[in-house]
PDB file of N, CA, C, O and CB in Angstrom:
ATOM      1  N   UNK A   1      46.795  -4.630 -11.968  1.00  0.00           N
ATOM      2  CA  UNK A   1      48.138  -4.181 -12.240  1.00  0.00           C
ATOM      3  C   UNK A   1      48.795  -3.758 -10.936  1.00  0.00           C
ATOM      4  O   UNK A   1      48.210  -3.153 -10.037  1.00  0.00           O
ATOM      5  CB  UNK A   1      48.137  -3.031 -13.259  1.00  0.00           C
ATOM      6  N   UNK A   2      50.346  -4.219 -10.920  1.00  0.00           N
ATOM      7  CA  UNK A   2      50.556  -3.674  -9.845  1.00  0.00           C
ATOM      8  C   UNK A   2      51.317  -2.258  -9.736  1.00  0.00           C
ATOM      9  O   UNK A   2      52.514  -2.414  -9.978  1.00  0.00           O
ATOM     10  CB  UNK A   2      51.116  -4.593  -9.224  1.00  0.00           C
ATOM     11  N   UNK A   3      51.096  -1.380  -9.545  1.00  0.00           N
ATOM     12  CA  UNK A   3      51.761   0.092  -8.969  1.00  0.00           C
ATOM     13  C   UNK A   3      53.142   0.133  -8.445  1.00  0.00           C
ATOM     14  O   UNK A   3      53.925   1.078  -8.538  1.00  0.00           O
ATOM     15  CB  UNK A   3      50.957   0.646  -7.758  1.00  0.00           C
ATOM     16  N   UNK A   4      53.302  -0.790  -7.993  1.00  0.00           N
ATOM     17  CA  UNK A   4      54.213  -0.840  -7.275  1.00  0.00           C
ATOM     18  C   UNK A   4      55.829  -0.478  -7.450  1.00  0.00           C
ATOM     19  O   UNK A   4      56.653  -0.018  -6.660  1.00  0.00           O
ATOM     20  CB  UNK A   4      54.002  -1.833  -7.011  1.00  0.00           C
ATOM     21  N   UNK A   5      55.919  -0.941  -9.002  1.00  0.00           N
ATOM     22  CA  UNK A   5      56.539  -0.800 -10.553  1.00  0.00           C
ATOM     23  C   UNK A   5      56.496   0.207 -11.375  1.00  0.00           C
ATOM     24  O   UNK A   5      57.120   0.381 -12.422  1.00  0.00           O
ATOM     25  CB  UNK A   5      56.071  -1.600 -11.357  1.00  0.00           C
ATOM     26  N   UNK A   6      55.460   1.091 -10.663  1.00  0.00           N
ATOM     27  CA  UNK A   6      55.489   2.435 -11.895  1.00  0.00           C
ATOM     28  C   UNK A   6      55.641   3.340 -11.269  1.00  0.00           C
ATOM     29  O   UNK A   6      55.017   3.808 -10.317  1.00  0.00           O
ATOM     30  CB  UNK A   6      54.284   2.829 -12.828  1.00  0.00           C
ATOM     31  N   UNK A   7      56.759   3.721 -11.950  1.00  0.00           N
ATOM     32  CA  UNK A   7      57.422   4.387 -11.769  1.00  0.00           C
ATOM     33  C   UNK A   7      57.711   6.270 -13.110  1.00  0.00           C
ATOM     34  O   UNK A   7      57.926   5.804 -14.229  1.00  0.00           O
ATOM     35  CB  UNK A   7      58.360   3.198 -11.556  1.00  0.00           C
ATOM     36  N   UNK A   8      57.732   7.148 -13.160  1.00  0.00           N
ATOM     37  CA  UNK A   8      57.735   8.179 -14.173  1.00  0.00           C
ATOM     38  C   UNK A   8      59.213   8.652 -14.276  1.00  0.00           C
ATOM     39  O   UNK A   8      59.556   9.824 -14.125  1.00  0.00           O
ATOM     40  CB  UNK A   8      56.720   9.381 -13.804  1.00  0.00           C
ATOM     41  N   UNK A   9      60.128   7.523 -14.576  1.00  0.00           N
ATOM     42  CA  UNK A   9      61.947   8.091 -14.330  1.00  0.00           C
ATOM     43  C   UNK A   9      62.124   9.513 -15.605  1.00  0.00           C
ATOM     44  O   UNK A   9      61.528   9.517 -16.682  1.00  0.00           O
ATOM     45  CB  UNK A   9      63.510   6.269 -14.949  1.00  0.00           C
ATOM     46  N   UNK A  10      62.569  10.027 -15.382  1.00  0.00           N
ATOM     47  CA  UNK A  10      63.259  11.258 -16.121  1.00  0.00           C
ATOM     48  C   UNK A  10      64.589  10.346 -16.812  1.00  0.00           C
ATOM     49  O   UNK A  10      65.348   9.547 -16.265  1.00  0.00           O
ATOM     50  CB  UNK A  10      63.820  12.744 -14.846  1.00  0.00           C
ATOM     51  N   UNK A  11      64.544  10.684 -17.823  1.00  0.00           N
ATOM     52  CA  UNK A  11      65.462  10.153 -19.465  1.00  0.00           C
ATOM     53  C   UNK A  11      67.181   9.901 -18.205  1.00  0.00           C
ATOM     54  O   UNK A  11      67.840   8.865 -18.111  1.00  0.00           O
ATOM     55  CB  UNK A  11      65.685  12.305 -21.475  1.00  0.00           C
ATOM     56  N   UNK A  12      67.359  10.850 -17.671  1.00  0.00           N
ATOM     57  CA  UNK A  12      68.555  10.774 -16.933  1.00  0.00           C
ATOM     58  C   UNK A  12      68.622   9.997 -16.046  1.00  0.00           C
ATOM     59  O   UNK A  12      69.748   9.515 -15.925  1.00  0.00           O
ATOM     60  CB  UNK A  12      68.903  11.740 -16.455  1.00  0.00           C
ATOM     61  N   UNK A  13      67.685   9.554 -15.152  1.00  0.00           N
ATOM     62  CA  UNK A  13      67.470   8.527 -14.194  1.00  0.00           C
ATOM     63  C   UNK A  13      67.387   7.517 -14.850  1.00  0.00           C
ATOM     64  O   UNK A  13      68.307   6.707 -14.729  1.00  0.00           O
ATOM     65  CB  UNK A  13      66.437   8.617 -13.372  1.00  0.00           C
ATOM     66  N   UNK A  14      66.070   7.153 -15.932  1.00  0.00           N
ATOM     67  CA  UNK A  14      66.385   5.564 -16.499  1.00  0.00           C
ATOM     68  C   UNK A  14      67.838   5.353 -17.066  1.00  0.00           C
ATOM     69  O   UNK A  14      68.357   4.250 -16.898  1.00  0.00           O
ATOM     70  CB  UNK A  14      65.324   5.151 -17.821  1.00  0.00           C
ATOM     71  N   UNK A  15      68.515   6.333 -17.720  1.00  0.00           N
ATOM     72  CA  UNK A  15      69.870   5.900 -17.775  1.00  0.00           C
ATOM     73  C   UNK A  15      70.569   5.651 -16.546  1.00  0.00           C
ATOM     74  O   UNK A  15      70.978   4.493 -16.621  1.00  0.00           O
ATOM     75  CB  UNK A  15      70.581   6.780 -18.450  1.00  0.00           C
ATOM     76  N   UNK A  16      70.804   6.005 -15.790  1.00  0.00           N
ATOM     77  CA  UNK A  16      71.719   6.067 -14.719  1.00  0.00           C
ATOM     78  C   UNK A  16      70.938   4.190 -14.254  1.00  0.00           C
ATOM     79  O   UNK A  16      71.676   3.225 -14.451  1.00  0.00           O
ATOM     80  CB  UNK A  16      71.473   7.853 -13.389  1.00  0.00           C
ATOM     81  N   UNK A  17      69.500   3.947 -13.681  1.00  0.00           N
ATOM     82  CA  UNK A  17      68.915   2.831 -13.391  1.00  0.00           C
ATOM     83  C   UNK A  17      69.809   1.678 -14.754  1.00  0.00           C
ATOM     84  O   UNK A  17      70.478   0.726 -14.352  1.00  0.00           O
ATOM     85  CB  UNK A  17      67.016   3.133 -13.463  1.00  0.00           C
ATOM     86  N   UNK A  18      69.690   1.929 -16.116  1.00  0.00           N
ATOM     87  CA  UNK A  18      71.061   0.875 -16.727  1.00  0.00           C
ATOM     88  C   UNK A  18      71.664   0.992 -16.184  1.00  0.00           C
ATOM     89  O   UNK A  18      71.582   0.227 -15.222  1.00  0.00           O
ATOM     90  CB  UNK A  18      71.806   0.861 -17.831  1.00  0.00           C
ATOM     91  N   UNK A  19      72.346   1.555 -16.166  1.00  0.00           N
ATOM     92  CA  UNK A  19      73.828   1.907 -15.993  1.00  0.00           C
ATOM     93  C   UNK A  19      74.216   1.083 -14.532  1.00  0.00           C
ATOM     94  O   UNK A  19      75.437   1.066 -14.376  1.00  0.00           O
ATOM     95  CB  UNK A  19      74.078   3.775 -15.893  1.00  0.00           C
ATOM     96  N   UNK A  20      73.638   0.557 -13.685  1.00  0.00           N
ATOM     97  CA  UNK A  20      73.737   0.164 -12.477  1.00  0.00           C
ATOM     98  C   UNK A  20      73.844  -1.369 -12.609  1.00  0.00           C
ATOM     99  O   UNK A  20      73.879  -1.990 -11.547  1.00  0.00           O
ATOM    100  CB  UNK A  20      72.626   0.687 -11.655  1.00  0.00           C
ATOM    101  N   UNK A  21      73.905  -2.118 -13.846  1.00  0.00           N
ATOM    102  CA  UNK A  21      73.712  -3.314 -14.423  1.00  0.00           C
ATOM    103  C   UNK A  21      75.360  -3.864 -14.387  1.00  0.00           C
ATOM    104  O   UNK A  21      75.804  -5.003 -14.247  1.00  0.00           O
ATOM    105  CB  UNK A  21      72.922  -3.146 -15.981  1.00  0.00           C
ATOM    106  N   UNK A  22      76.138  -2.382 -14.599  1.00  0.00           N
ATOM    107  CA  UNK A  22      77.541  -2.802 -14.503  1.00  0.00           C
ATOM    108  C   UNK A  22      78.317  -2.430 -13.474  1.00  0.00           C
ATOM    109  O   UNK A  22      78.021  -1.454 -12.784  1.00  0.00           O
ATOM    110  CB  UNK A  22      78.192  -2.445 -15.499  1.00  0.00           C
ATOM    111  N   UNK A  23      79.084  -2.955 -13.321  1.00  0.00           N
ATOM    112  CA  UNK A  23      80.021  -2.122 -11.711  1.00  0.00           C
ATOM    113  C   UNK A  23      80.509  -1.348 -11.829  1.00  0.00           C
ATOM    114  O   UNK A  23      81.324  -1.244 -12.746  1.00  0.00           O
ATOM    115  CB  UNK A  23      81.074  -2.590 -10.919  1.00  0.00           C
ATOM    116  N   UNK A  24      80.170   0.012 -10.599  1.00  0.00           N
ATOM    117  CA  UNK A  24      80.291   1.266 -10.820  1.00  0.00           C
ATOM    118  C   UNK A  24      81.672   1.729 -11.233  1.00  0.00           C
ATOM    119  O   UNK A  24      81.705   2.953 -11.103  1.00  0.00           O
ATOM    120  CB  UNK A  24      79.856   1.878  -9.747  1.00  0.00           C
ATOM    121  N   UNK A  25      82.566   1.362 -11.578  1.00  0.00           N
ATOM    122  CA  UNK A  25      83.503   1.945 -12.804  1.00  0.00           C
ATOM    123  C   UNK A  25      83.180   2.568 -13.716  1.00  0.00           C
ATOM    124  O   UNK A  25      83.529   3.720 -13.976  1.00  0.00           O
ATOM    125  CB  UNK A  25      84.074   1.210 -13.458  1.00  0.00           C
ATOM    126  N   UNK A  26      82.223   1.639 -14.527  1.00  0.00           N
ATOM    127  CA  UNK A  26      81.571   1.780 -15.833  1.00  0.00           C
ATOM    128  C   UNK A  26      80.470   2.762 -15.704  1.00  0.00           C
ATOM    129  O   UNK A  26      79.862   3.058 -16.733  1.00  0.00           O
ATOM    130  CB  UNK A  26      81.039   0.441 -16.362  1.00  0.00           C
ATOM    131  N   UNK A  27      80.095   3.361 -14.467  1.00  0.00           N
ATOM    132  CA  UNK A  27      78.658   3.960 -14.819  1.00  0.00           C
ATOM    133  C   UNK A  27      79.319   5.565 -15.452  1.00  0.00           C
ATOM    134  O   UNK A  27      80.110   6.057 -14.648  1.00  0.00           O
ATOM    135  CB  UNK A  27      77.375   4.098 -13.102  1.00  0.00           C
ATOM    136  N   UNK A  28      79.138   6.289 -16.549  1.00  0.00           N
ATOM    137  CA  UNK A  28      79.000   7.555 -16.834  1.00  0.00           C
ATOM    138  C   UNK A  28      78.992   8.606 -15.849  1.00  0.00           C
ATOM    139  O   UNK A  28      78.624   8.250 -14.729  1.00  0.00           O
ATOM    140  CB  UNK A  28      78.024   7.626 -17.451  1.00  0.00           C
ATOM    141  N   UNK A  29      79.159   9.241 -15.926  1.00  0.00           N
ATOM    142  CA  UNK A  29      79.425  10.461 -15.154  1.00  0.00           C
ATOM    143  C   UNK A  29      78.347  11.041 -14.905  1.00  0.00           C
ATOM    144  O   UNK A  29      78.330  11.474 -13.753  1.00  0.00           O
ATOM    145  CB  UNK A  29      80.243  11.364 -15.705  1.00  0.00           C
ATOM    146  N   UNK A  30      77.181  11.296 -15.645  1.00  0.00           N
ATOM    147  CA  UNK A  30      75.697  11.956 -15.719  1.00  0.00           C
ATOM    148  C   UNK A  30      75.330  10.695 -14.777  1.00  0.00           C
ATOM    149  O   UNK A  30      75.149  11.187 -13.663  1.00  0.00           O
ATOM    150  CB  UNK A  30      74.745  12.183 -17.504  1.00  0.00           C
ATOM    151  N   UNK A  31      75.154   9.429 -14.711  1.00  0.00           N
ATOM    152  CA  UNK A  31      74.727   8.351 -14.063  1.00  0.00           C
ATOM    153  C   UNK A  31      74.923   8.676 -12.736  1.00  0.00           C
ATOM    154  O   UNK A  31      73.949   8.856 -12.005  1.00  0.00           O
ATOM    155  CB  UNK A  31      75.334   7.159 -14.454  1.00  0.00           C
ATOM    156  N   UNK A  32      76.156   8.785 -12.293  1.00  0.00           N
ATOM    157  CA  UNK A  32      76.417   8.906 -10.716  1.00  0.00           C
ATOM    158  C   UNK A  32      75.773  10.250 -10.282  1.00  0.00           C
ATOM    159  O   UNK A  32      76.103  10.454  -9.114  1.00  0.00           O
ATOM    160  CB  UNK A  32      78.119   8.906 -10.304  1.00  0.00           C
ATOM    161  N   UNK A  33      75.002  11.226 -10.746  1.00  0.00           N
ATOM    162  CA  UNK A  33      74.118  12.535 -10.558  1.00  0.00           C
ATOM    163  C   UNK A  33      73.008  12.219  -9.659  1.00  0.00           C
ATOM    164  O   UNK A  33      72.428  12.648  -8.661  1.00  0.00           O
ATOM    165  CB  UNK A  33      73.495  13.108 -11.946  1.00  0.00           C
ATOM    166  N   UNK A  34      72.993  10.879 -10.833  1.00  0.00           N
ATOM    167  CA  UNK A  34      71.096  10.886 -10.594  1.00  0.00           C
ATOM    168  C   UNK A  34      71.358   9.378  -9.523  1.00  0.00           C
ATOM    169  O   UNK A  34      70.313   8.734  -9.608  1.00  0.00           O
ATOM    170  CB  UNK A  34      69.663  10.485 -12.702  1.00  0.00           C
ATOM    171  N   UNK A  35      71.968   8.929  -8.954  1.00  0.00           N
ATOM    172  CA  UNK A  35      72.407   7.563  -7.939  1.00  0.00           C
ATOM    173  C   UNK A  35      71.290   8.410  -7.077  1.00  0.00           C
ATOM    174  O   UNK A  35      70.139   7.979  -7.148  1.00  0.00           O
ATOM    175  CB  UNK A  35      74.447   7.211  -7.155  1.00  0.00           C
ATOM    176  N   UNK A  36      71.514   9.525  -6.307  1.00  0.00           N
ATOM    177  CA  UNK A  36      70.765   9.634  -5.091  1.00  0.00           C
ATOM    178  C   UNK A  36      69.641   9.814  -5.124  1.00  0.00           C
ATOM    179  O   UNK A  36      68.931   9.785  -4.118  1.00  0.00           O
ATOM    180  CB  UNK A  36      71.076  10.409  -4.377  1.00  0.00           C
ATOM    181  N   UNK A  37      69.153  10.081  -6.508  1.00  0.00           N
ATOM    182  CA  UNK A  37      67.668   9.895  -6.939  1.00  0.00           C
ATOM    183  C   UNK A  37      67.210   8.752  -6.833  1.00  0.00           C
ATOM    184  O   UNK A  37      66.068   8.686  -6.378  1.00  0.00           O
ATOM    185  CB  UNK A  37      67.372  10.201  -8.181  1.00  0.00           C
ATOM    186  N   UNK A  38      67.676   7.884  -7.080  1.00  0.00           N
ATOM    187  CA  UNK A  38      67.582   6.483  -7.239  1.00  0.00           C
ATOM    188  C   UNK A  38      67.490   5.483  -5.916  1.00  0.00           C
ATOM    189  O   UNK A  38      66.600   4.654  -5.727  1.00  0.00           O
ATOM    190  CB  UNK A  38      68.751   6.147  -8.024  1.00  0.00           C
ATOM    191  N   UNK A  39      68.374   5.697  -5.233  1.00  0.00           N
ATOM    192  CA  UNK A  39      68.518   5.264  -3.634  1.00  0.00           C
ATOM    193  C   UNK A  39      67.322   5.808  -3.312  1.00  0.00           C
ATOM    194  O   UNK A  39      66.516   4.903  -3.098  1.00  0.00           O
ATOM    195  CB  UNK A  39      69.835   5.865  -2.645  1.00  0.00           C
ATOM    196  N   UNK A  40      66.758   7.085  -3.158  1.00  0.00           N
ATOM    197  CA  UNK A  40      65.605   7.720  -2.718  1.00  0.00           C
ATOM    198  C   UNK A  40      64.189   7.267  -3.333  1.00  0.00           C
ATOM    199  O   UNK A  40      63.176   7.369  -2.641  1.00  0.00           O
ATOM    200  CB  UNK A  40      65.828   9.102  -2.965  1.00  0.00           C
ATOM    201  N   UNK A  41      64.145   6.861  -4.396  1.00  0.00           N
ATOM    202  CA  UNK A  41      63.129   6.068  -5.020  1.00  0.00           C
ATOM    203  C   UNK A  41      63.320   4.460  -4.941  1.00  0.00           C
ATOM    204  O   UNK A  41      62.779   3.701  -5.746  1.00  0.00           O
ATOM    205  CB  UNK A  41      63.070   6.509  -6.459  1.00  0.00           C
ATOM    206  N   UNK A  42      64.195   4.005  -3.824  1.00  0.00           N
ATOM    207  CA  UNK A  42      64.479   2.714  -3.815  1.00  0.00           C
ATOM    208  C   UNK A  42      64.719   1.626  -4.705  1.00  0.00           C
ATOM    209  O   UNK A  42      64.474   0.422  -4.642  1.00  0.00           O
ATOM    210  CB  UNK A  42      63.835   2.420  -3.330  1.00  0.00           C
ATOM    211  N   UNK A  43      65.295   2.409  -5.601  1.00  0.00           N
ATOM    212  CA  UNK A  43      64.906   1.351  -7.012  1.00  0.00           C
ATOM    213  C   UNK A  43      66.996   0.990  -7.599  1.00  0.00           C
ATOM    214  O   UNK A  43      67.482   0.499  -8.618  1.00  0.00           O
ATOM    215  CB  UNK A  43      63.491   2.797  -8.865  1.00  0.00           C
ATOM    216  N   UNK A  44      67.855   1.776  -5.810  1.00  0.00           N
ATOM    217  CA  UNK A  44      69.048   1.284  -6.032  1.00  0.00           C
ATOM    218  C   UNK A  44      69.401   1.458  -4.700  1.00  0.00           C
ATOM    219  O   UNK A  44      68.628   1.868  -3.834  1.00  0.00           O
ATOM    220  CB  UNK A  44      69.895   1.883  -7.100  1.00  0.00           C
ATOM    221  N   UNK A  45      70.723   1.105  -4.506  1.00  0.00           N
ATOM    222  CA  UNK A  45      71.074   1.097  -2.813  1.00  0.00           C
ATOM    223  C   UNK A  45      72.789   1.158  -3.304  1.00  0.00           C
ATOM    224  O   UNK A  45      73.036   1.092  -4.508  1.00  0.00           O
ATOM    225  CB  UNK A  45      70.404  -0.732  -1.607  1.00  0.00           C
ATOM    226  N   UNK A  46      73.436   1.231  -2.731  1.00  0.00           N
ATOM    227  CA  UNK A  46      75.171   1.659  -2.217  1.00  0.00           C
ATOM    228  C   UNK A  46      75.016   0.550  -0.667  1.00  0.00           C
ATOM    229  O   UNK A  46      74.158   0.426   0.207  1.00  0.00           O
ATOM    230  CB  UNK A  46      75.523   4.115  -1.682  1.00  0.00           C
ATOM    231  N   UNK A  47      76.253  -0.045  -0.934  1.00  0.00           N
ATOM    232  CA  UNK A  47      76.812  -0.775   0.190  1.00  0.00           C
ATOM    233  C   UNK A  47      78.432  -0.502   0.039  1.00  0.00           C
ATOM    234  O   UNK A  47      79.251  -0.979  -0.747  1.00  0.00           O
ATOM    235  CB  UNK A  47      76.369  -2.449   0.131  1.00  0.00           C
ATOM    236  N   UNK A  48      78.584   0.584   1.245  1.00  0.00           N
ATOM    237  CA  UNK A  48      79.988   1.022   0.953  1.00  0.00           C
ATOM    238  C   UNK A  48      79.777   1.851  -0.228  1.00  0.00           C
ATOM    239  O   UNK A  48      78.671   2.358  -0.416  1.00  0.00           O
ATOM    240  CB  UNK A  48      81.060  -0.181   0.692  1.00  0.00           C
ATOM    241  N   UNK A  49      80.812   2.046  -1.098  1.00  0.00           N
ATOM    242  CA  UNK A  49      80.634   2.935  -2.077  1.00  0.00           C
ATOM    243  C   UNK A  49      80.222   2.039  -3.166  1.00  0.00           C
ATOM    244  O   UNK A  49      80.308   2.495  -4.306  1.00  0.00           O
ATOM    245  CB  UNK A  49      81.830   3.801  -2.350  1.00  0.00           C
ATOM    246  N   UNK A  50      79.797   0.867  -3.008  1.00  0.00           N
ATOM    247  CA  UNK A  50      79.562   0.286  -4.397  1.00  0.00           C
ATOM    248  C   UNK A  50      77.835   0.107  -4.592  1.00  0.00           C
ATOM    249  O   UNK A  50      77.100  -0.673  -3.986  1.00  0.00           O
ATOM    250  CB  UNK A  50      80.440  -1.318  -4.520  1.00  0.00           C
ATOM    251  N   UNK A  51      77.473   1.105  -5.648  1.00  0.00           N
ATOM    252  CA  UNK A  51      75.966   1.233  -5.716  1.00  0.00           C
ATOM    253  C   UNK A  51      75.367  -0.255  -6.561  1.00  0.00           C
ATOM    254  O   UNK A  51      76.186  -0.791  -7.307  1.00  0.00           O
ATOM    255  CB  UNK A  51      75.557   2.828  -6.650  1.00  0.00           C
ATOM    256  N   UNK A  52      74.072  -0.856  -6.452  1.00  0.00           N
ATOM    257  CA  UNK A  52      73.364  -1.619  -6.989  1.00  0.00           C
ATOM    258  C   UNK A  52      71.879  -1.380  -6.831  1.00  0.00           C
ATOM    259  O   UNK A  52      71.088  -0.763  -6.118  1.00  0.00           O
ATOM    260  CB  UNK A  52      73.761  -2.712  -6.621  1.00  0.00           C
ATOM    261  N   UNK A  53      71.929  -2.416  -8.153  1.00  0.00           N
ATOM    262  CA  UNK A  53      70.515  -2.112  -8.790  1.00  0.00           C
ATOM    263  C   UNK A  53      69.462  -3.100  -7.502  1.00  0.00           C
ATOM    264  O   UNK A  53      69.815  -4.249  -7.234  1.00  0.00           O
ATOM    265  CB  UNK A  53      70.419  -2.857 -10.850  1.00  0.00           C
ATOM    266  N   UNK A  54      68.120  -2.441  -6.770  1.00  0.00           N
ATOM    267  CA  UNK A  54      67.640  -3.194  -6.403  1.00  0.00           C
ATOM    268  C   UNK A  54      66.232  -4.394  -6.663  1.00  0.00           C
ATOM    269  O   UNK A  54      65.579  -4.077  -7.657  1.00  0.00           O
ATOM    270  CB  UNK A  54      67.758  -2.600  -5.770  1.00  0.00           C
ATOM    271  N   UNK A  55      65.893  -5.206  -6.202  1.00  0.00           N
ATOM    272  CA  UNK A  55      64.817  -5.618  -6.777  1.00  0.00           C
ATOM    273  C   UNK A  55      63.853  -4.914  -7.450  1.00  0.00           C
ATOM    274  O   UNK A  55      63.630  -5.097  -8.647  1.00  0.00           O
ATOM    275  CB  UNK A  55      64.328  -6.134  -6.068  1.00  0.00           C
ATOM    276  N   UNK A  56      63.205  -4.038  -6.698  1.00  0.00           N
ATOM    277  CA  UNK A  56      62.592  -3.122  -7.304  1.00  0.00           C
ATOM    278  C   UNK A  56      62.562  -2.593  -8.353  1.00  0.00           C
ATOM    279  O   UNK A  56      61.604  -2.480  -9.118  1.00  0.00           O
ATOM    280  CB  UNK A  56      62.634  -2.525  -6.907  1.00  0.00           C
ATOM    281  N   UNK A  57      64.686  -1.858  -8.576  1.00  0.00           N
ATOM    282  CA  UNK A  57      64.751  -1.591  -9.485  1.00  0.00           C
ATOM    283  C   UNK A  57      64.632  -2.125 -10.852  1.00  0.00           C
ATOM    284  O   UNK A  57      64.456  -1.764 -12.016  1.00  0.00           O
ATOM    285  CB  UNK A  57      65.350  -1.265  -9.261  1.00  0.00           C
ATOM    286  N   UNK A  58      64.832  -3.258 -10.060  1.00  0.00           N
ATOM    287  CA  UNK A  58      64.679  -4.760 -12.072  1.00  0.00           C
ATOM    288  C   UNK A  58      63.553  -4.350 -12.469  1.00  0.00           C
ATOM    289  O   UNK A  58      63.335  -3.627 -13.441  1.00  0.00           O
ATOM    290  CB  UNK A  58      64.372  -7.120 -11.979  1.00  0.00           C
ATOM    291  N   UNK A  59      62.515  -4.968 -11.450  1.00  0.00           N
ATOM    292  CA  UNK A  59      61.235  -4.951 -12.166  1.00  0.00           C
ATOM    293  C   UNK A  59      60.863  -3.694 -12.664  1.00  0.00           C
ATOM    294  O   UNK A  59      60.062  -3.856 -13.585  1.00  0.00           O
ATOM    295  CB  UNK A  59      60.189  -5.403 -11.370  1.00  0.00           C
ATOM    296  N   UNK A  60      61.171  -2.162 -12.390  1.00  0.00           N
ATOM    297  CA  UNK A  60      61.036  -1.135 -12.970  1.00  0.00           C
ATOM    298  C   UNK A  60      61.659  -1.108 -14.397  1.00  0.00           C
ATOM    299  O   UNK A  60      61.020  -0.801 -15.403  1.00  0.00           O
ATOM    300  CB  UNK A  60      61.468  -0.244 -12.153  1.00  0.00           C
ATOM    301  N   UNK A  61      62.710  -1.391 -14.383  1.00  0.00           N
ATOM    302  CA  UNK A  61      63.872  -1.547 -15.682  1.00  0.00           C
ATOM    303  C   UNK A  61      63.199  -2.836 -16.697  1.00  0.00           C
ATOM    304  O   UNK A  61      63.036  -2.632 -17.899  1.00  0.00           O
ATOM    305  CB  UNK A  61      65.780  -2.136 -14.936  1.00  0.00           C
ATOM    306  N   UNK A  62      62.864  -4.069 -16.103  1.00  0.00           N
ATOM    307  CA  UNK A  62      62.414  -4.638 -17.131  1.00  0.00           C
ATOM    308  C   UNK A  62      60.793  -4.059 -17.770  1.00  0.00           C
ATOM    309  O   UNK A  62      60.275  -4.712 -18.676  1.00  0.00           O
ATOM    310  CB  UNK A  62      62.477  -6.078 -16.680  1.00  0.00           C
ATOM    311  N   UNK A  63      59.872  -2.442 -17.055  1.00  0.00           N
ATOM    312  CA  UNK A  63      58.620  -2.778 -17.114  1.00  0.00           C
ATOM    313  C   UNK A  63      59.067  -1.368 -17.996  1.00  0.00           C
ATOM    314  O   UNK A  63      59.046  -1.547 -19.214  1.00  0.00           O
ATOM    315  CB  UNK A  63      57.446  -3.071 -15.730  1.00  0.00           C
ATOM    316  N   UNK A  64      59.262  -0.698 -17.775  1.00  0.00           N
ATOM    317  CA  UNK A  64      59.963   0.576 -18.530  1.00  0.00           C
ATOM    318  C   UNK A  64      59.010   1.855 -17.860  1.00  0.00           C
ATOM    319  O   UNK A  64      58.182   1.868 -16.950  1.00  0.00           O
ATOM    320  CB  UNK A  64      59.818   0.462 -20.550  1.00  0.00           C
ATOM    321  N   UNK A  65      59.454   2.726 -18.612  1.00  0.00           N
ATOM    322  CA  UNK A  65      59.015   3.917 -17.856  1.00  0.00           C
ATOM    323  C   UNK A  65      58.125   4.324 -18.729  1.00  0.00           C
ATOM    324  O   UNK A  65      58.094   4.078 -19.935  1.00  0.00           O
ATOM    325  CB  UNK A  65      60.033   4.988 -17.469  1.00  0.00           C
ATOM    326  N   UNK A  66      57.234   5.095 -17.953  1.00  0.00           N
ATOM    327  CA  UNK A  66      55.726   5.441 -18.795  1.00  0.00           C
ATOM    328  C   UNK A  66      56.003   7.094 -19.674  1.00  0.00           C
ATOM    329  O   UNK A  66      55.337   7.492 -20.630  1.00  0.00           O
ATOM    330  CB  UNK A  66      54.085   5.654 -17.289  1.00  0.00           C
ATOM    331  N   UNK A  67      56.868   7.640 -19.181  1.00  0.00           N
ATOM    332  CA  UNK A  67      57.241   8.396 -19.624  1.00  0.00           C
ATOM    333  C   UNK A  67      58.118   8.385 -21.329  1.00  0.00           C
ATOM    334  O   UNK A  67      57.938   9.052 -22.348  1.00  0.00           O
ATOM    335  CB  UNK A  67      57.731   8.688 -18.565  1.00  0.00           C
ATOM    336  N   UNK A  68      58.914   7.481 -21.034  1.00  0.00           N
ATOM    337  CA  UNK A  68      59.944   7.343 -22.286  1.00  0.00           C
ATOM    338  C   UNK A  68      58.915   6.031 -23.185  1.00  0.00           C
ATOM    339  O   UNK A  68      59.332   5.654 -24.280  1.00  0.00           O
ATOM    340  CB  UNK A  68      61.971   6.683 -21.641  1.00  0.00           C
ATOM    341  N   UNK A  69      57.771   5.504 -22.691  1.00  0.00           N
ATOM    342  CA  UNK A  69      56.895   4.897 -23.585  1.00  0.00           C
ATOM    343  C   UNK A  69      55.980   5.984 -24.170  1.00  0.00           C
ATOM    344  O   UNK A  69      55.739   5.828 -25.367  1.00  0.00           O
ATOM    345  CB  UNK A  69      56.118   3.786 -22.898  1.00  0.00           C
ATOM    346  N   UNK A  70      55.481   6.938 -23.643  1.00  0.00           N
ATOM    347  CA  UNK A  70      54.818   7.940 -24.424  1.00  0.00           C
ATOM    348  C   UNK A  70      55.973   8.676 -25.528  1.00  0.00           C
ATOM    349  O   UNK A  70      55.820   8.878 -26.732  1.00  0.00           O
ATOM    350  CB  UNK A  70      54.127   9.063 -23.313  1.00  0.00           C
ATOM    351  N   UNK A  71      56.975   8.941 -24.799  1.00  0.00           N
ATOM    352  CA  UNK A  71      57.844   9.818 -26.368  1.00  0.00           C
ATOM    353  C   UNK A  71      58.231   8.726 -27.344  1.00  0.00           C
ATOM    354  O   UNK A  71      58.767   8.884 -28.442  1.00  0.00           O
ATOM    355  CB  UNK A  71      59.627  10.766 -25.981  1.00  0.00           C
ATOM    356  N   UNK A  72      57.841   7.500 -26.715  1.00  0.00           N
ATOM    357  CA  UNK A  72      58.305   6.575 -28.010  1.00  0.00           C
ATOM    358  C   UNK A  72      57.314   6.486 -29.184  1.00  0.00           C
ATOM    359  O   UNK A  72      57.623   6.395 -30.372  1.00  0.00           O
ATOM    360  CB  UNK A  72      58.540   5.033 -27.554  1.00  0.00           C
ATOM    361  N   UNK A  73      56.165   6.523 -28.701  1.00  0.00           N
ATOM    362  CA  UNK A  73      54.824   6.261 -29.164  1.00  0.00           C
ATOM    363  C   UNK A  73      54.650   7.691 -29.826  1.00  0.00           C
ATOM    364  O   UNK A  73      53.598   7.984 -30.395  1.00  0.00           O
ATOM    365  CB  UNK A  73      53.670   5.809 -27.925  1.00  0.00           C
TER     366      UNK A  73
END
């Protein structure tokens, strides 16, 4: 397995990580909080003021978070 992908996002971060799917107009207000969390866990980047989702971040977003799989379970 690779690690590389796991990631433990907090309920507010995996939202904000959606939320980066659309152009930052659209992201929520709680979303743009947690951006510098995100840049810092590399899993988004800002060019100029316009933030995106990075590779990384996909594969985190498509693998989900281990966290919000345990409260699902």
């Amino acid at each position: 397995m690779n690690n590389d992908s796991d990631f433990d996002l907090k309920p507010d971060q995996w939202e904000g990580l959606k939320a980066l799917r659309t152009p930052f107009a659209h992201l929520p207000a709680a979303a743009r909080f947690v951006l510098e969390d995100l840049v810092a866990l590399g899993l988004a980047t800002t060019t100029g003021r316009i933030p995106a989702i990075t590779e990384k971040g996909r594969r985190v977003l498509i693998r989900g978070s281990f966290r919000l799989m345990d409260a699902a379970a």
